[in-house]
C-alpha positions as CSV (number, residue, x, y, z in Angstrom):
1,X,-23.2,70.4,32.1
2,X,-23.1,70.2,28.4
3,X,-26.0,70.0,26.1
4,X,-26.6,66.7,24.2
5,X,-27.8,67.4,20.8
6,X,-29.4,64.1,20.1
7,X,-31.6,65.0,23.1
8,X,-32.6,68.6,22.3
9,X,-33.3,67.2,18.9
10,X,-36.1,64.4,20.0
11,X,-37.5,67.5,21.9
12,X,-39.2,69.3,19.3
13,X,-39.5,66.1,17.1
14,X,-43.0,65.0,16.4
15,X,-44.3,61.3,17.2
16,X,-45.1,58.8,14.4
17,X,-49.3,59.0,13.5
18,X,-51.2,55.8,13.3
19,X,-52.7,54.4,10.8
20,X,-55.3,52.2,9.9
21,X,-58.0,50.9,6.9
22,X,-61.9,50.2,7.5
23,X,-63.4,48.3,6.3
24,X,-59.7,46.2,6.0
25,X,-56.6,46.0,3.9
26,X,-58.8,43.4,1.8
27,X,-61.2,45.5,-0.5
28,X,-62.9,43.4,-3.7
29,X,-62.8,45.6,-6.6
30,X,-65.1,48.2,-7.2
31,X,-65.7,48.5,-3.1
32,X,-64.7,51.1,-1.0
33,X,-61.6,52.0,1.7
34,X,-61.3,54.4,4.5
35,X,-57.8,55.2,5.8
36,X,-57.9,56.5,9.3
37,X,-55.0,58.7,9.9
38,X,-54.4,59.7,13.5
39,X,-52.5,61.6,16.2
40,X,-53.6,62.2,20.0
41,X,-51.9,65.8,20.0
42,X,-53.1,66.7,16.9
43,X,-52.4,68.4,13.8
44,X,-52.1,71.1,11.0
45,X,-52.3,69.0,7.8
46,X,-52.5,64.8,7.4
47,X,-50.9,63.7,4.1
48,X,-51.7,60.0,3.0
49,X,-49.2,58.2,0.5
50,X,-48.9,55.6,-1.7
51,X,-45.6,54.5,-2.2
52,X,-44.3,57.7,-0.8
53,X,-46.1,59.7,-3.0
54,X,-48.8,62.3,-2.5
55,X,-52.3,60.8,-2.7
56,X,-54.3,63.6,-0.7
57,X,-53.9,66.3,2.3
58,X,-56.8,67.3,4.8
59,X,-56.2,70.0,6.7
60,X,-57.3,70.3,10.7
61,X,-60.5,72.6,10.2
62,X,-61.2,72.1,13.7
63,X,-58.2,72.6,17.3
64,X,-59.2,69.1,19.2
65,X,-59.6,67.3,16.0
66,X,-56.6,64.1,16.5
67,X,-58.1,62.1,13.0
68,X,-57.9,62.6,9.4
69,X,-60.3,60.0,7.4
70,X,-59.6,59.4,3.3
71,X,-62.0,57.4,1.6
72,X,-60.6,55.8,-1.8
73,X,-63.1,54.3,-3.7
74,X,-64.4,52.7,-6.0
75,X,-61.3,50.8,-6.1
76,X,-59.6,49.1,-8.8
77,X,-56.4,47.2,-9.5
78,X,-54.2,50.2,-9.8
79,X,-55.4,51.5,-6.0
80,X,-53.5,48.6,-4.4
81,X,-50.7,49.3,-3.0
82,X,-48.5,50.5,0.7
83,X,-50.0,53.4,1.8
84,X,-48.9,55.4,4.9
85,X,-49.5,58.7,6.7
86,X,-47.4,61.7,7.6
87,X,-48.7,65.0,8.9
88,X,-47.8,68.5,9.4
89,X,-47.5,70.3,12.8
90,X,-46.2,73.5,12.6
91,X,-43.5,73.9,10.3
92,X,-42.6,70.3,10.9
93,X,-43.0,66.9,9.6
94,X,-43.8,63.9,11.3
95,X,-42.4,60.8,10.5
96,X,-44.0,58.1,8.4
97,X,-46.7,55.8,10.3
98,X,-46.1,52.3,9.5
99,X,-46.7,50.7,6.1
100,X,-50.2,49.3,5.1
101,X,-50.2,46.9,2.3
102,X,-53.9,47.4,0.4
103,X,-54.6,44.7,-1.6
104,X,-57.7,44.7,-4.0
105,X,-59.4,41.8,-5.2
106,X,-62.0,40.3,-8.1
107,X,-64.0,38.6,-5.9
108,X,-66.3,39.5,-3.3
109,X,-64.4,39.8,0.2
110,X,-66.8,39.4,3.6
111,X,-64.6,40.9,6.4
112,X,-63.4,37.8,8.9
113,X,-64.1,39.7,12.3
114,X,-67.7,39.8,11.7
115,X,-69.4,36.2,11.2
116,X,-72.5,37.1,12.0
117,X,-72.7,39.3,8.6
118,X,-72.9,35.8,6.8
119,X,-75.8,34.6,9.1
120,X,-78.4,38.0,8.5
121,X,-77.4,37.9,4.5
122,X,-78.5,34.2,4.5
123,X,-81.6,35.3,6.4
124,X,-82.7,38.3,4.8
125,X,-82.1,36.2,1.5
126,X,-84.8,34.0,2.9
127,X,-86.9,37.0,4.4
128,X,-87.0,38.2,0.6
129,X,-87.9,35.1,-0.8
130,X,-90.5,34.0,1.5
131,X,-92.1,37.9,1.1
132,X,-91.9,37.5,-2.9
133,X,-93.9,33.8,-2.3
134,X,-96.5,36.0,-0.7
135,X,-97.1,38.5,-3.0
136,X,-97.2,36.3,-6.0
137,X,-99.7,34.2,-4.0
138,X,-101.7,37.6,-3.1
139,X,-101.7,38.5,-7.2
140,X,-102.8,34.7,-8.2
141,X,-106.1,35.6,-6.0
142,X,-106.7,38.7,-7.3
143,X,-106.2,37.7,-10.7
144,X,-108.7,34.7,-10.1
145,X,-110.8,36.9,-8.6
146,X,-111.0,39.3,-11.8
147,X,-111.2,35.9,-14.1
148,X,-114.8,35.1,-11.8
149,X,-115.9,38.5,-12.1
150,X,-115.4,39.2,-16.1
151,X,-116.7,35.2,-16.7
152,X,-119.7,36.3,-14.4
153,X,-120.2,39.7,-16.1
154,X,-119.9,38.1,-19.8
155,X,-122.5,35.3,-18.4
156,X,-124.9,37.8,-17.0
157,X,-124.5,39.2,-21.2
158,X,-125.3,36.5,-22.3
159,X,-128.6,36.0,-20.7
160,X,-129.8,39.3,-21.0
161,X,-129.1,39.1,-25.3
162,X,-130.9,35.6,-25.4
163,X,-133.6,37.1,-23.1
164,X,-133.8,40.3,-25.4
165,X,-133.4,37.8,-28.5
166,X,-136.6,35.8,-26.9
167,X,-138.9,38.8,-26.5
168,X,-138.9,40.2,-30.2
169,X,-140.0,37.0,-31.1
């Protein structure tokens, strides 16, 4: 039986890694970006790219690890882009993962998957405010306080000068 080449080839060919960005492909500017590089039977050396180019290498420090992580940040207009992974097994390269399109914004960008985010800032905003209402009430007192004890002290003064005032008479 003859030997098909195509076949011994996908033999010692390695699968395509996975890819994907935390917090999301949506990043306002000045934030920050994690791509998550990954492959279940590990590897040598994960590469990210940008465009097909180089942006950084981590090498497996560790036999079970199955996950590079790149954080890119603070990003700016020139850090958006199609980035992708490819590692190194061996002496071989994997093929490319699929594409991710990062795109960076001017504006602030809340994540969609998470709507309660939106509901805790709107109530810690309040928390804040309702604790600064407090402590500005708790410093009125205490300054009126101070007012009634310095107009009580300078009264006190007063009647101990006129008293003083009234005896070498």
């Amino acid at each position: 039986m003859p030997v098909n080449p195509v076949k011994l080839l996908a033999l010692g060919s390695l699968s395509k890694p996975s890819i994907s960005a935390e917090p999301g492909l949506e990043i306002s500017q000045g934030g920050c970006v994690t791509f998550v590089c990954s492959n279940p039977s590990g590897y040598d050396t994960f590469r990210l790219e940008k465009g097909g180019q180089s942006v950084m290498e981590k090498k497996n420090t560790q036999p079970l690890m199955t996950e590079a992580r790149f954080r890119l940040g603070p990003v700016n207009e020139s850090t958006a882009g199609d980035y992708s992974c490819i590692y190194l097994k061996g002496s071989n390269w994997s093929p490319r993962s699929e594409i991710l399109e990062l795109k960076v914004t001017r504006e602030d960008v809340t994540p969609a998957s998470d709507p309660g985010s939106a509901v805790n800032s709107v109530s810690t905003s309040q928390s804040y405010k309702v604790w600064i209402g407090v402590r500005m009430a708790v410093a009125g007192v205490v300054f009126l306080v101070l007012v009634a004890i310095l107009g009580e002290a300078w009264h006190n003064q007063e009647k101990s000068t006129d008293s003083s005032v009234s005896m070498n008479l």
